[in-house]
C-alpha positions as CSV (number, residue, x, y, z in Angstrom):
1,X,138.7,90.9,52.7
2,X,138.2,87.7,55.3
3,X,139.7,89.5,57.9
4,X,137.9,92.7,57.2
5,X,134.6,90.9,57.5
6,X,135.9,89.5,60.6
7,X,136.9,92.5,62.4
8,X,133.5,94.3,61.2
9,X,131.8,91.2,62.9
10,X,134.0,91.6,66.2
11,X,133.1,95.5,66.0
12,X,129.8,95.0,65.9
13,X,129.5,92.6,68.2
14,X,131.0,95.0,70.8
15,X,128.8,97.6,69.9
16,X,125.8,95.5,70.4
17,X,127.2,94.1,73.9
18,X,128.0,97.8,74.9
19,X,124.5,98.7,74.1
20,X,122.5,95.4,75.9
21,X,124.7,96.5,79.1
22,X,123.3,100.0,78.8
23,X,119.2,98.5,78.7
24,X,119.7,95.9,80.9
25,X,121.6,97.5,83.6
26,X,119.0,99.7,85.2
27,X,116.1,97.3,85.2
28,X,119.3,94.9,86.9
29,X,119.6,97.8,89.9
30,X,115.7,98.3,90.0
31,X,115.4,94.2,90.5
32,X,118.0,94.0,93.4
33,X,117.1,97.2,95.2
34,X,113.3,95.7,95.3
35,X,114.7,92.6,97.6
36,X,116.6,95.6,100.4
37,X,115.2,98.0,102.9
38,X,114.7,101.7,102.5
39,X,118.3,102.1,104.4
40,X,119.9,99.6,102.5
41,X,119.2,101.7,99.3
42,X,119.4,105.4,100.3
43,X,123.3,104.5,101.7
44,X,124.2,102.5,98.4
45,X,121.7,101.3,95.7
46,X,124.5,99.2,94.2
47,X,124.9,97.2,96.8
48,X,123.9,93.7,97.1
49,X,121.0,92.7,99.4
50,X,121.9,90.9,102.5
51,X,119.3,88.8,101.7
52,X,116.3,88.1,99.4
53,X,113.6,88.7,101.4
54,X,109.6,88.9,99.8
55,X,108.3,91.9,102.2
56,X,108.6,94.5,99.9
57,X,106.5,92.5,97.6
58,X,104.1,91.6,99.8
59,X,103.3,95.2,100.9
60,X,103.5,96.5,98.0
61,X,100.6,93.8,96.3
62,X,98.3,95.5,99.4
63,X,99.5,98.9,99.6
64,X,98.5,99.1,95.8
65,X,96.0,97.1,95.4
66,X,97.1,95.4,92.8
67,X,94.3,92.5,91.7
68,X,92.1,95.6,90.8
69,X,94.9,97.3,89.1
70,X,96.1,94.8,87.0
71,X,92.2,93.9,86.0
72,X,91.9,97.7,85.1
73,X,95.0,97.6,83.5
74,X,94.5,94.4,81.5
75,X,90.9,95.7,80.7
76,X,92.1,99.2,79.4
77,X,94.7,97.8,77.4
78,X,93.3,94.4,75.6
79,X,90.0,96.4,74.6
80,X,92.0,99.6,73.6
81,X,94.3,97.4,71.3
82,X,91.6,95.2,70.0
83,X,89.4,98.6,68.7
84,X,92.6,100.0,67.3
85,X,93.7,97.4,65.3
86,X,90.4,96.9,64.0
87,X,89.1,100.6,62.9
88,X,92.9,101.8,61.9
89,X,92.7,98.5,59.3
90,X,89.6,99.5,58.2
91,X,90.1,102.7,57.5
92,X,93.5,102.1,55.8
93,X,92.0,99.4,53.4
94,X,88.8,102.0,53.0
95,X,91.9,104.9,52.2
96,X,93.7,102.7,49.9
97,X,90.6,100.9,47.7
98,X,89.1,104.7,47.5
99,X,91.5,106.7,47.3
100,X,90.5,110.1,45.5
101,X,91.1,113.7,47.1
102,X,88.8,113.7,50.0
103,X,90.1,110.2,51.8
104,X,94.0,111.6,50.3
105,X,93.4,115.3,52.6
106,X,92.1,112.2,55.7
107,X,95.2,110.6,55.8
108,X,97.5,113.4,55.4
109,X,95.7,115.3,58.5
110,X,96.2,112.3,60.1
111,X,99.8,111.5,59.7
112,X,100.3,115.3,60.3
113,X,98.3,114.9,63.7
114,X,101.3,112.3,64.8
115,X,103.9,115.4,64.8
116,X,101.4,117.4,67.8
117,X,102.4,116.7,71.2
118,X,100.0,114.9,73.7
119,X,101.3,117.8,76.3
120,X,100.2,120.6,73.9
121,X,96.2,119.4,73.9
122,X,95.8,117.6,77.8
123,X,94.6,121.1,79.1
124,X,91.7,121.9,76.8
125,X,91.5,117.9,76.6
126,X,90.5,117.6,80.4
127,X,88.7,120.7,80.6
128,X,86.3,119.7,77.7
129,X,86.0,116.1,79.1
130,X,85.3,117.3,82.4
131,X,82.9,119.6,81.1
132,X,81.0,117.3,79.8
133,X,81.1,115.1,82.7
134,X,83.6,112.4,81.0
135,X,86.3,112.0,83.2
136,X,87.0,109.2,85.9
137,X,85.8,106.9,83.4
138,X,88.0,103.5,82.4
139,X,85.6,103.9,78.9
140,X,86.5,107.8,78.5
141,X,90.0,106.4,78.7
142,X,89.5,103.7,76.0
143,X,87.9,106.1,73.9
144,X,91.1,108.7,73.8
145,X,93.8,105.7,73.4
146,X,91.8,104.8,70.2
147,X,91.7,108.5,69.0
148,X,95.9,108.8,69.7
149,X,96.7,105.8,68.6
150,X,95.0,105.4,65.7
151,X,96.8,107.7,63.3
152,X,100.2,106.0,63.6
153,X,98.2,102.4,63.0
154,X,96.4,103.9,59.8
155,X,99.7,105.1,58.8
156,X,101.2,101.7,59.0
157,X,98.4,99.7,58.0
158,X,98.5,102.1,54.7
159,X,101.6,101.2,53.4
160,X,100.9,96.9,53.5
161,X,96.8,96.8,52.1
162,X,98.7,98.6,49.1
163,X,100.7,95.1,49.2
164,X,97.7,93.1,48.8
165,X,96.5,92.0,45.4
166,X,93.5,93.4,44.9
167,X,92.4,90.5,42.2
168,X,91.6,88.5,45.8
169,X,89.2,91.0,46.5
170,X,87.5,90.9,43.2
171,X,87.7,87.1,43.2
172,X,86.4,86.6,46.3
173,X,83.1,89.5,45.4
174,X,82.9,87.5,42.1
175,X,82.3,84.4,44.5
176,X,79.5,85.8,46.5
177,X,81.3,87.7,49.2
178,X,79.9,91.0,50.7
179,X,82.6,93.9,51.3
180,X,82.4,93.4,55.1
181,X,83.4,89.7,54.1
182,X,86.1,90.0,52.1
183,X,87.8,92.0,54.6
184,X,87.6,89.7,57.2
185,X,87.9,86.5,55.5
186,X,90.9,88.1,52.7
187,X,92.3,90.8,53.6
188,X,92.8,91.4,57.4
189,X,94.2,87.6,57.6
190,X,96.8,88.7,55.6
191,X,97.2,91.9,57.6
192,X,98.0,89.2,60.4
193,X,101.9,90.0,61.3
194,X,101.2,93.6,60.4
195,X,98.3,93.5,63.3
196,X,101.0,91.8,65.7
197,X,103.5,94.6,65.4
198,X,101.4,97.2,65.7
199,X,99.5,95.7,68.9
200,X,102.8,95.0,71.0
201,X,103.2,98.7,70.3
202,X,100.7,99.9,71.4
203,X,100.5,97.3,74.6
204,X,104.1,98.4,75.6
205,X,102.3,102.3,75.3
206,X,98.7,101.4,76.8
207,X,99.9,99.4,79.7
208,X,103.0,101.8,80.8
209,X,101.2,104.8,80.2
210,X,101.0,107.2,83.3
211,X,100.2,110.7,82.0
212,X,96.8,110.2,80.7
213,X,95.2,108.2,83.4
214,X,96.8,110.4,86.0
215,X,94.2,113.1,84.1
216,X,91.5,110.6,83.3
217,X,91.3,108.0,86.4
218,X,90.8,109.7,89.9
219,X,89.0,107.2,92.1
220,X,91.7,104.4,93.4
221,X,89.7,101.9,92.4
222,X,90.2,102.8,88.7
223,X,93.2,103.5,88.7
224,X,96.0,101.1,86.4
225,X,99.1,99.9,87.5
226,X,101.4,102.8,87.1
227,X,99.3,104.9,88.6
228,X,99.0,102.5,91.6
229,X,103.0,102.8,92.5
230,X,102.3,106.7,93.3
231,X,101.0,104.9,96.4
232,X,104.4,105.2,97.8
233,X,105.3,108.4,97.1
234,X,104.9,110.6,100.6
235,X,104.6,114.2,100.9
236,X,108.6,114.8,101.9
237,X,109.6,110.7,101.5
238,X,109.2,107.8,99.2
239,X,108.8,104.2,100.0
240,X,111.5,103.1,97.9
241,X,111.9,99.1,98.6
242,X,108.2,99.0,98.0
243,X,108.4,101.0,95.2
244,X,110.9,99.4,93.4
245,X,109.1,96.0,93.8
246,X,105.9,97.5,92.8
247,X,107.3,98.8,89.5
248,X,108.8,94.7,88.7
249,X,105.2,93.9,89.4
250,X,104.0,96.5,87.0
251,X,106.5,95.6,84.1
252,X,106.5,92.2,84.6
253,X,103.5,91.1,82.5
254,X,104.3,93.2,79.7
255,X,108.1,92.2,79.2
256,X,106.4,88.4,79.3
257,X,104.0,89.3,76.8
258,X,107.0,90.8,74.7
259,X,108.9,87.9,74.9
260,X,106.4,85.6,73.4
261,X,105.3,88.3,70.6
262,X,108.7,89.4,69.4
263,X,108.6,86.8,66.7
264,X,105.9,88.3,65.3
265,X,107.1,91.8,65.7
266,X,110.6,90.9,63.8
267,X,108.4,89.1,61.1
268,X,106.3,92.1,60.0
269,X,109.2,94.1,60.4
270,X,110.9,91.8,57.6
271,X,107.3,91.8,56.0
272,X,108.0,95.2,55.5
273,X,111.2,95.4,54.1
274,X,110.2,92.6,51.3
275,X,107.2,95.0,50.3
């Protein structure tokens, strides 16, 4: 039995390794090719660079302008994620305290809204948008992140305000609380780890997002980050030293964030599995 465990443990240490080699590889390539020269990469991209040189990185911070980029970014993301969280626990704990046939037919159209493609509706999306003279707007694009992103937040928010006890919302009415104030004082504290998981999700979505801002943003100067690294895409060429270093910058801030959060991602995870 020992030595069944242990040779389990061996396997699935292997398969784990196996699998880290697989993620981390490509970012590995992406971070050396960003130090070499165009003609360094195009005659072999696994090479190593001769040397680590910056100038890739410092074109690429001009070419793409990347102060405004990563303000438009970080605005587009923080206030997108914020508004989310907020009205998709809302509207859970609002589905789950009432929940008679009207607010049941709500949440199943909005679960069932998860399984439409975002390519199916960006045609009539834009054209409506630009109809009404909604486009190139950082706000227009706020606006549609919380209208896609809320569903899948509702859906998980759902299943943990049915985990809280609704005696400490009576309790704390009983005490003098309004229903605004027992939600922010009882029950969306609680929701705390629940709100962490779903916000790294939807940061790692927001932030590396490409197709809907390529529809939304046109001016350069409101464009995001991944839109700003189709600065080095030519008509018959690319830029690819630039490129590559322009896509570290891009990911950069988000894997940082990520690593600091993932704490609080595995702990509503386990949240989860408890309930």
């Amino acid at each position: 039995m020992a030595s069944q465990k242990a040779a389990f443990s061996v396997l699935k240490f292997m398969v784990l390794t196996v699998m880290l080699i697989l993620f981390i590889v490509p970012f590995v390539f992406l971070l050396i090719n960003s130090f070499k020269e165009n003609t360094a990469i195009t005659a072999n991209p696994l090479s190593l660079p001769d040397s680590f040189k910056m100038a890739n990185y410092t074109y690429a911070l001009e070419k793409m302008n990347y102060i405004d980029a990563f303000t438009n970014s970080l605005m587009i993301t923080v206030l997108s994620v914020l508004l989310i969280s907020l009205f998709a626990a809302m509207t859970a704990h609002y589905f789950v305290r009432n929940n008679n046939k009207v607010n049941q037919y709500t949440f199943l159209l909005m679960v069932a809204s998860m399984i439409i493609p975002f390519q199916a509706i960006m045609i009539p999306l834009v054209k409506i948008y630009g109809s009404l003279g909604l486009l190139n707007s950082k706000w227009s694009l706020i606006y549609m992140y919380i209208g896609f992103g809320s569903s899948l937040a509702v859906f998980i928010y759902h299943g943990f305000v049915k985990g809280v006890p609704k005696e400490l919302e009576e309790a704390a009415l009983m005490d003098g609380c309004t229903r605004l104030q027992t939600f922010f004082r009882i029950v969306f504290p609680v929701l705390m780890p629940t709100t962490a998981t779903i916000s790294i999700l939807n940061v790692l979505w927001i932030w590396n997002d490409f197709l809907l801002p390529s529809l939304i943003l046109v001016d350069p100067e409101q464009r995001t980050l991944p839109l700003s690294t189709y600065n080095f895409y030519g008509t018959y060429t690319v830029d690819y030293g630039p490129l590559m270093a322009s896509l570290v910058l891009t990911i950069f801030p988000v894997i940082i964030i990520y690593l600091f959060a993932q704490k609080y991602i595995i702990r509503g995870v386990m949240q989860g599995s408890i309930k």
